[in-house]
TILUM-859532 format. One record per residue (C-alpha): residue in three letters; x, y, z; residue number from 0. Coordinates in nm, 3 decimals, m for minus. Layout:
<recs>
ALA,X,Y,Z,NUM
...
</recs>
This chain:
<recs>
UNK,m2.542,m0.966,m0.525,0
UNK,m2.167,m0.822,m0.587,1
UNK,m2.102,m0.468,m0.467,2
UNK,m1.880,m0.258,m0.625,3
UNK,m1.549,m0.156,m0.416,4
UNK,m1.525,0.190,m0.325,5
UNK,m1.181,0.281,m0.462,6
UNK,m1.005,0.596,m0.320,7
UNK,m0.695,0.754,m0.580,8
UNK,m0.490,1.027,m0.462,9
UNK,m0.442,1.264,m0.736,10
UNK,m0.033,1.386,m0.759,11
UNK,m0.089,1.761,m0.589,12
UNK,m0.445,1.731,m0.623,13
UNK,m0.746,1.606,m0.464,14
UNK,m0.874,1.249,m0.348,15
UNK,m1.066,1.109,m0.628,16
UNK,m1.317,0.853,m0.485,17
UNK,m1.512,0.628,m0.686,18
UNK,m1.786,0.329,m0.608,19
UNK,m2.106,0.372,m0.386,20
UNK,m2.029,0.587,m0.106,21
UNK,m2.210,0.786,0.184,22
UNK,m2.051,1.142,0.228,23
UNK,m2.136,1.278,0.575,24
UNK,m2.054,1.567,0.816,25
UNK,m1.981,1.578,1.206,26
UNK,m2.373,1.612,1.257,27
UNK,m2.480,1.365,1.067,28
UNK,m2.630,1.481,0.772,29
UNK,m2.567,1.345,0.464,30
UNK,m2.455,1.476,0.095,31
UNK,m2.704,1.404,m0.163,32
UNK,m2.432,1.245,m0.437,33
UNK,m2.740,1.099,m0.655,34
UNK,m2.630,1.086,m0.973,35
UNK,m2.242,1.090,m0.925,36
UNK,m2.046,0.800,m0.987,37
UNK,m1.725,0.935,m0.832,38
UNK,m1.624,1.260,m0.612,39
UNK,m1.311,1.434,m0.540,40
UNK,m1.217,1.552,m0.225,41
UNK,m0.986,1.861,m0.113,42
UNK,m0.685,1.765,0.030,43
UNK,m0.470,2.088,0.049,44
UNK,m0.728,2.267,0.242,45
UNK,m0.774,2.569,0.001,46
UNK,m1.086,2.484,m0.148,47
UNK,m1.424,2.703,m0.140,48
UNK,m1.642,2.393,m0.171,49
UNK,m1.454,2.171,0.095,50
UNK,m1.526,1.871,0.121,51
UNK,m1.511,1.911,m0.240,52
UNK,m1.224,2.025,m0.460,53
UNK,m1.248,2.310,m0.692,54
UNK,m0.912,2.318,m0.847,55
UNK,m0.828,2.593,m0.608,56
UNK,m0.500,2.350,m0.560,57
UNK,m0.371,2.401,m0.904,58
UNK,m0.398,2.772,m0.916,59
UNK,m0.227,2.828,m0.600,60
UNK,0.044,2.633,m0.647,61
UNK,0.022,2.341,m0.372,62
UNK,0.261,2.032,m0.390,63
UNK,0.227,1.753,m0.216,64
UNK,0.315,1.339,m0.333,65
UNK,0.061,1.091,m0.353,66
UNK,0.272,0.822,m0.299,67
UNK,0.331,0.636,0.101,68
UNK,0.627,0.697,0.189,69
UNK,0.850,0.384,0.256,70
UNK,0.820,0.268,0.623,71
UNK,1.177,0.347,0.779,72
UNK,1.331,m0.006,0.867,73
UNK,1.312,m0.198,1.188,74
UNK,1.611,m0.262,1.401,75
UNK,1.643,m0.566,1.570,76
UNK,1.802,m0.653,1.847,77
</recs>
C-alpha cells in the first residue's frame, strides 16, 4: 500500500496550504472532522476569524510576510 505524502506550501503573504491525508488537532485532543477535504489552509498571520483556518482576512488587511527560508548565515571556522 503507498501513502500519499502530506505536502505543506506556504502561500507568498498568505496562508499554509496543506495537502495529503492529515489529522488536524487541538491542545485537548480533539480532532477536526476534514472528511471530504483533500487539502486545508492554515492562518499564518494570526488575523483570521476561523483560526486554524484562513479566511483571507490576510489579504484584506494588508499582511506581508515571504515564504521563502531565509539563507542560513555562514559558518566561520576557525
Amino acid at each position: 500500500m503507498s501513502e500519499q505524502a502530506v505536502k505543506i506550501t506556504v502561500r507568498p503573504n498568505g496562508p499554509f496550504r496543506v495537502e495529503g491525508p492529515i489529522s488536524l488537532v487541538d491542545v485537548n485532543g480533539v480532532e477536526w472532522d476534514l472528511t471530504g477535504k483533500p487539502a486545508i489552509s492554515l492562518c499564518r498571520c494570526g488575523l483570521s476569524s476561523k483560526r486554524p483556518f484562513c479566511d483571507g482576512t490576510h489579504g484584506r488587511e494588508g499582511w506581508k510576510c515571504d515564504a521563502s527560508p531565509v539563507p542560513a548565515e555562514p559558518i566561520a571556522l576557525g
